[in-house]
C-alpha positions as CSV (number, residue, x, y, z in Angstrom):
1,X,96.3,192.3,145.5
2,X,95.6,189.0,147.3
3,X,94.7,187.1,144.0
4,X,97.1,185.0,141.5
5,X,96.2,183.0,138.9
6,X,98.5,180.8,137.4
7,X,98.2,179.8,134.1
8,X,99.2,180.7,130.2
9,X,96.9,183.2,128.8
10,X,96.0,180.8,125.2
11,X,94.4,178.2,127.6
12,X,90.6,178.5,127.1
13,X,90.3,177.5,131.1
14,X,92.6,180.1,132.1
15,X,90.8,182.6,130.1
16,X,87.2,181.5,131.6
17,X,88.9,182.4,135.3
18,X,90.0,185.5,133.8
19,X,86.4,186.4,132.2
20,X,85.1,185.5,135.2
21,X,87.1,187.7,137.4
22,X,87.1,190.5,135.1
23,X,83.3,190.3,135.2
24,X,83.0,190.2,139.0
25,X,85.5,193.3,139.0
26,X,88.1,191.4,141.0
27,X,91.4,192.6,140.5
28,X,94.3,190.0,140.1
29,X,97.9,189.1,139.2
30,X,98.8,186.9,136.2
31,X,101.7,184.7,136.8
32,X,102.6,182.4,133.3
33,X,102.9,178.8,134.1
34,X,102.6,176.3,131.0
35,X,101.6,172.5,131.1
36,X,105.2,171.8,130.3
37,X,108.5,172.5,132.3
38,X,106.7,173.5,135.5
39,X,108.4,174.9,138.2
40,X,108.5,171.8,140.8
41,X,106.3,173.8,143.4
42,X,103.1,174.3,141.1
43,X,102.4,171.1,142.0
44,X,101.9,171.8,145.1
45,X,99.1,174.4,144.2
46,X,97.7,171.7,141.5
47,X,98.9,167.5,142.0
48,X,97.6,167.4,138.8
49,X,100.0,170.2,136.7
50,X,96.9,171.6,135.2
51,X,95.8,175.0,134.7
52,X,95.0,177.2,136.0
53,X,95.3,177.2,140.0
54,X,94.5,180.1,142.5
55,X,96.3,181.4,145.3
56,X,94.0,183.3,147.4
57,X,95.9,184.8,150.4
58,X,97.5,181.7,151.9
59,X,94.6,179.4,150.3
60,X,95.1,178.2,147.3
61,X,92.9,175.8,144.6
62,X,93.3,174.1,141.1
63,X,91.0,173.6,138.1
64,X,89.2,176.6,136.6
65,X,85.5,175.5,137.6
66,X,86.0,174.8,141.0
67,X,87.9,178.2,141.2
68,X,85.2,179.8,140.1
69,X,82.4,177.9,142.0
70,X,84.8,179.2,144.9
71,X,84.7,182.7,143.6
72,X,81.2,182.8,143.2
73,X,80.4,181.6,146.6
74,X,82.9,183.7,148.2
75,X,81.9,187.1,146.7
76,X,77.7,186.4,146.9
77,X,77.5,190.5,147.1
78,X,78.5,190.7,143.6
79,X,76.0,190.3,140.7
80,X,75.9,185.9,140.2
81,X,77.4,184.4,137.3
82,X,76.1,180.8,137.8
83,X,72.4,181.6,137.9
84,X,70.0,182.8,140.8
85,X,68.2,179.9,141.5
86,X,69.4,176.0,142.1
87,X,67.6,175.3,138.7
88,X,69.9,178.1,136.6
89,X,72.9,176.8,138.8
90,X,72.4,173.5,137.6
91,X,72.3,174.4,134.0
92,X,74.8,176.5,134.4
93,X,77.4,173.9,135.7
94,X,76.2,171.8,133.2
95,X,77.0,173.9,130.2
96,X,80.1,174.9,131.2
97,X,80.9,171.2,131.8
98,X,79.5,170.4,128.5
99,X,81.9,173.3,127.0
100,X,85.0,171.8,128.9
101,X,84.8,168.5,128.5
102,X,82.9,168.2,125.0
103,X,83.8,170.8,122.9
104,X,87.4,171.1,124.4
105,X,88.9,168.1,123.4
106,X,87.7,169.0,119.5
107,X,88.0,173.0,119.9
108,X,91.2,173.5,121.8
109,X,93.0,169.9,121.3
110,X,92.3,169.1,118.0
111,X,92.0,172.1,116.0
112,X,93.9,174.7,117.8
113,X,96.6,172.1,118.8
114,X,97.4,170.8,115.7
115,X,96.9,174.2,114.2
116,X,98.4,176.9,116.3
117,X,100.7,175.1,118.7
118,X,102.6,171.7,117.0
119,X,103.8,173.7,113.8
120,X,105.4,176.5,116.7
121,X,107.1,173.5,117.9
122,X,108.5,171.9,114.8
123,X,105.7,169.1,114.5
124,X,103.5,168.5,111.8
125,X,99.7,169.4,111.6
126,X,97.5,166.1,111.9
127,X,95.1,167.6,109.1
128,X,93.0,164.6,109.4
129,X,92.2,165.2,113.1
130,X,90.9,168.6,112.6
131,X,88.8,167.8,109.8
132,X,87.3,165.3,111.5
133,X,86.8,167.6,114.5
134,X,85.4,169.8,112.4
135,X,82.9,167.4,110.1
136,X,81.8,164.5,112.1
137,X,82.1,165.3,115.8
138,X,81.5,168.7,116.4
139,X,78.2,169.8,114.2
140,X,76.3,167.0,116.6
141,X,77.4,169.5,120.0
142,X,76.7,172.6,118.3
143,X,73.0,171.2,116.6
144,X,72.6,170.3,120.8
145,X,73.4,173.9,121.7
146,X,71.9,175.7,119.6
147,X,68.5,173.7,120.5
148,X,69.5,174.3,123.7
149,X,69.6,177.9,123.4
150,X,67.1,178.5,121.1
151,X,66.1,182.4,120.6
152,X,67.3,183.6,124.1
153,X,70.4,185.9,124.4
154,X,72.8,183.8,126.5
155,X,72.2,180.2,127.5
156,X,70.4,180.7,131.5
157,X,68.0,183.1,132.4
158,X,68.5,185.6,129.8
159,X,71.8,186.7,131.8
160,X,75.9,186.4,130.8
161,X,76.6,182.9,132.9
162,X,79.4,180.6,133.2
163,X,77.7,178.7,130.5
164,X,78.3,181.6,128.1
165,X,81.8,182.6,128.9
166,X,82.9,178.7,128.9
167,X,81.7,178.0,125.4
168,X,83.1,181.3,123.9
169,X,86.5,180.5,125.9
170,X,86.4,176.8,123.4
171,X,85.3,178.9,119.7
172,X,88.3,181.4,120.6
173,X,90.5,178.8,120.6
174,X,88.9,177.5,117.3
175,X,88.9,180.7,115.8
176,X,93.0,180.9,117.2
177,X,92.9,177.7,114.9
178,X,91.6,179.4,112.2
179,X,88.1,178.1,112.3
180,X,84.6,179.6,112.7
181,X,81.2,179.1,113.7
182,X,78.5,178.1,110.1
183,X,76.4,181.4,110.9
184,X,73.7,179.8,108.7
185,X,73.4,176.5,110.2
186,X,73.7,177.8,113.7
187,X,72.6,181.5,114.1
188,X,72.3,181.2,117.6
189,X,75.5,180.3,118.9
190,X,76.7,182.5,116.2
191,X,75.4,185.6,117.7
192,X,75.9,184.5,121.1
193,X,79.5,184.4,120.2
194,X,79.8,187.8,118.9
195,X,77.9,189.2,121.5
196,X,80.3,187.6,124.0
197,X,84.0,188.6,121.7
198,X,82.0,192.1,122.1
199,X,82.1,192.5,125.8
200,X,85.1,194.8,127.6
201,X,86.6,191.7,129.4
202,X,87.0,189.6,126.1
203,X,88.5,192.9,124.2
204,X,91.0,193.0,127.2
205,X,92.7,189.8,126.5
206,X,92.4,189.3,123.1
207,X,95.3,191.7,121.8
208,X,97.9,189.8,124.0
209,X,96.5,186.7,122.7
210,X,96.9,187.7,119.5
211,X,100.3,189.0,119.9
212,X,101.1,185.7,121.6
213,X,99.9,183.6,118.5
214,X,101.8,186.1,115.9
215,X,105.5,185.2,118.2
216,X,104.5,181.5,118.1
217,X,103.7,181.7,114.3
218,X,106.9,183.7,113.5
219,X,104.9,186.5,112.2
220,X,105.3,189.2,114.7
């Protein structure tokens, strides 16, 4: 098996490389490395400490997008996950950079932070952020998405994208926050969601998540 991601499994970036790769059907190793206390030599395979990275053989990359971009350009035999055409790969790089950068800082660092992780490490909640994660900022990015995916079944070309597996990777992390999607006001993204969380590659990672959160929580 020439393929390692690095990276801890409750990290919505490393679980869109592990979508990803699930849904190519390429087999890899999963070797846990947190933003904190990092061995000295991940940082030769990302300057930056982030995860995830990619050891591919002796090449090696950082940051779960341009890991995939790689992926996806390396394995062009395989059925495409950023689109068919240079119109679907644009959109598709652009929702999954919406879903990364916009919804990820409210998703995973507000709510599921202050949720999930502070109180596993002795430090309080900040309520206030959440909430206004959840009332003032948020609504506006899912009104745009939902718009933007209107009655379709996933966001590009009526086929699972990038785009789809990015923005269910940031609503797992809500839900892991305890969270969830207004079916009423947004119906789309709603079912999209579910019809994402349903797929084999999602099942296969959830459990450990889960179990992960329980241990963190003091509940398992």
């Amino acid at each position: 098996m020439s393929l390692t991601v690095y990276g801890a499994p409750l990290s919505p970036f490393v679980r869109k490389l592990r979508l990803f790769l699930a849904e190519k059907g390429l087999d890899y190793q999963l070797e846990i490395i947190t933003t904190l206390g990092q061995p000295a030599w991940y940082r030769e395979l990302s300057p930056l400490g982030r995860i995830p990275a990619l050891k591919d053989g002796n090449f090696t990359l950082a940051d779960s997008s341009v890991i995939c971009q790689y992926l996806e350009d390396k394995h062009a035999d395989l059925p495409p996950l950023y689109g068919r055409d240079a119109e679907q790969r644009a959109q598709v790089r652009w929702l999954e950079k919406y879903a990364d950068y916009e919804l990820a800082p409210l998703t995973t660092f507000a709510i599921f932070r202050n949720r999930a992780l502070k109180p596993s490490m002795g430090q309080l909640c900040d309520e206030a952020a959440v909430q206004t994660a959840l009332n003032d900022k948020l609504p506006t990015h899912f009104d745009y998405l939902e718009k933007t995916l209107g009655s379709a079944a996933y966001f590009v070309g009526e086929a699972l994208s990038v785009a789809d597996l990015a923005f269910a990777c940031q609503l797992i992390n809500m839900e892991h926050g305890g969270e969830q999607l207004d079916a009423q006001r947004w119906p789309g993204l709603t079912a999209l969601y579910a019809r994402i969380k349903a797929r084999e590659s999602v099942q296969a990672v959830l459990p450990g998540e889960q179990k992960m959160l329980a241990k963190l929580s003091g509940k398992a």
